[in-house]
C-alpha positions in Angstrom: 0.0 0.0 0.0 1.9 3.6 -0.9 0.5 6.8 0.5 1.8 10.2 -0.6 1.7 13.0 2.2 3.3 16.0 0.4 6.5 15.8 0.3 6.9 12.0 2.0 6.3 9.1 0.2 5.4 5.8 2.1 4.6 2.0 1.3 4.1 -1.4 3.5 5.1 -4.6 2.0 6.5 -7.9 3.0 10.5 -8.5 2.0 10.8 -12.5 1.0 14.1 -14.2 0.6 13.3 -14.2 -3.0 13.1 -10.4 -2.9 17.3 -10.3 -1.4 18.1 -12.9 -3.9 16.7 -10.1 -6.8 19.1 -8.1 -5.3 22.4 -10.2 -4.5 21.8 -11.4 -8.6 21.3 -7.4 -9.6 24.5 -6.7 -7.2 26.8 -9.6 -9.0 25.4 -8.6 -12.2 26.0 -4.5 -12.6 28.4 -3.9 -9.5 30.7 -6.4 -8.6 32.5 -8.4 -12.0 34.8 -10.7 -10.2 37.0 -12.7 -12.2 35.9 -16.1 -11.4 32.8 -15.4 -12.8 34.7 -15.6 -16.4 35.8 -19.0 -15.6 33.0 -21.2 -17.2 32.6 -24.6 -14.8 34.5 -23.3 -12.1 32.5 -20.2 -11.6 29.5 -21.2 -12.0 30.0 -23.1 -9.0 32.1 -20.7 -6.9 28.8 -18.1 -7.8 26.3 -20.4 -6.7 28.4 -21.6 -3.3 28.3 -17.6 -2.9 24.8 -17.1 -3.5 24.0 -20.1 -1.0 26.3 -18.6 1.5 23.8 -15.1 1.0 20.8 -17.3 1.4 22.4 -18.9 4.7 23.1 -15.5 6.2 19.4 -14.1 5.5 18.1 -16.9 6.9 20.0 -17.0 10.2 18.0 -16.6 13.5 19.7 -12.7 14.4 18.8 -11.8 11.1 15.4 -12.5 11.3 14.4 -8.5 10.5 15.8 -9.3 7.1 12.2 -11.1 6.1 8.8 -9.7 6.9 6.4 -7.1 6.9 8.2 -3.3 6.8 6.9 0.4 5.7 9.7 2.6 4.1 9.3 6.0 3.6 10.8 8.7 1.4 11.5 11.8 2.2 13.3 15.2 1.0 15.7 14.2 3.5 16.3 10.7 3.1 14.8 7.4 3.7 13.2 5.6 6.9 12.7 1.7 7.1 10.8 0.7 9.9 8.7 -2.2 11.7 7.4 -3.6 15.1 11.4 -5.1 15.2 13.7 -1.7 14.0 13.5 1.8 12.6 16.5 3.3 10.8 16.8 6.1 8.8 19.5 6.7 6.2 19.9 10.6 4.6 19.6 10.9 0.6 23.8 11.9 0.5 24.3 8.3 2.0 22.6 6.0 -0.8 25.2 5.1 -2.8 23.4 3.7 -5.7 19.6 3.8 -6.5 18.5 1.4 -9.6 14.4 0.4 -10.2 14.6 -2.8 -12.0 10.8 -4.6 -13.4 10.1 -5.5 -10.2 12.7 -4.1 -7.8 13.8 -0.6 -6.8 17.2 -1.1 -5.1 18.2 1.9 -2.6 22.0 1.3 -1.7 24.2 2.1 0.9 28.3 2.4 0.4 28.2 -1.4 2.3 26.3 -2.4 -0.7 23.3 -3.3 2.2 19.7 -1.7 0.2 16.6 -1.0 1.2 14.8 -3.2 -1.4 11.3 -2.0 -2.4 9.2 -4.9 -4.7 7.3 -2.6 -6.8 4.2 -5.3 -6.7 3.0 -4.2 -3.1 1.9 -0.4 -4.9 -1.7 -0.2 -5.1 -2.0 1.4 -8.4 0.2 2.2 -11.1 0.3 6.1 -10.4 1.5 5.7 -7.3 4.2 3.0 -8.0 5.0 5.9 -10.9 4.6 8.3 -7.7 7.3 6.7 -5.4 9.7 5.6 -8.0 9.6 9.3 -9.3 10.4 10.7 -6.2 13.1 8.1 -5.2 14.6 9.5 -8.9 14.1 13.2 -8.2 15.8 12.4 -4.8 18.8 10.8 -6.1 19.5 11.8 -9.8 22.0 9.4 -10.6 19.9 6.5 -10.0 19.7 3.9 -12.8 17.0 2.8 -14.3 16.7 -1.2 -16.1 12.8 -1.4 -16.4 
């Protein structure tokens, strides 16, 4: 559900394990060319031991924030993440990397840790347009794949 109040822009949704793996594969694929990944046989394995190892560390018991229901909000000033577990907030200067994928938007910090937003929680198209929009306007070097 996304709800614009003037110049904050909010939505609830529920992060799935499928939803980190969109962005660990996005990461690999535009951020991070290591060279076994050249290596036919050989890498393939060594990226999918990796990816297993992500899947591992989501799924541990301390990280169980990681999964679940969450509202983030944007702001002129930045973005807040929040739930009945945490609330942090993270100013617009300290996303590294912003990228809206066809089903992602991907708001990342210099750790390469991201807010992940799946775009299929918006209630309507003008307000998916709405929020992505404003995370652009926020961040103007943001990349776009959609």
């Amino acid at each position: 559900m996304a709800t614009a109040f003037g110049t904050r822009m909010l939505v609830r949704y529920i992060l799935t394990l499928e939803d980190h793996l969109a962005w660990y594969d996005y990461y690999v694929a535009n951020s991070c060319r290591p060279l076994w990944s050249r290596v036919p046989v050989i890498g393939t394995r060594i990226a999918d031991r990796r990816r297993q190892r992500f899947v591992q560390a989501i799924l541990k018991p301390e990280n169980r924030s990681a999964l679940g229901e969450r509202t983030i909000e944007l702001s002129g000033t930045g973005v807040r993440e929040f739930s009945a577990e945490f609330d942090f907030s993270t100013k617009w200067q300290d996303i590294a990397h912003v990228a809206i994928t066809e089903q992602h938007l991907f708001l990342a910090h210099p750790s390469m840790n991201a807010h992940i937003v799946p775009l299929r929680f918006f209630d309507t198209e003008s307000h998916r347009e709405s929020f992505l929009s404003f995370a652009l306007k926020a961040k103007p070097t943001a990349t776009q794949d959609a």
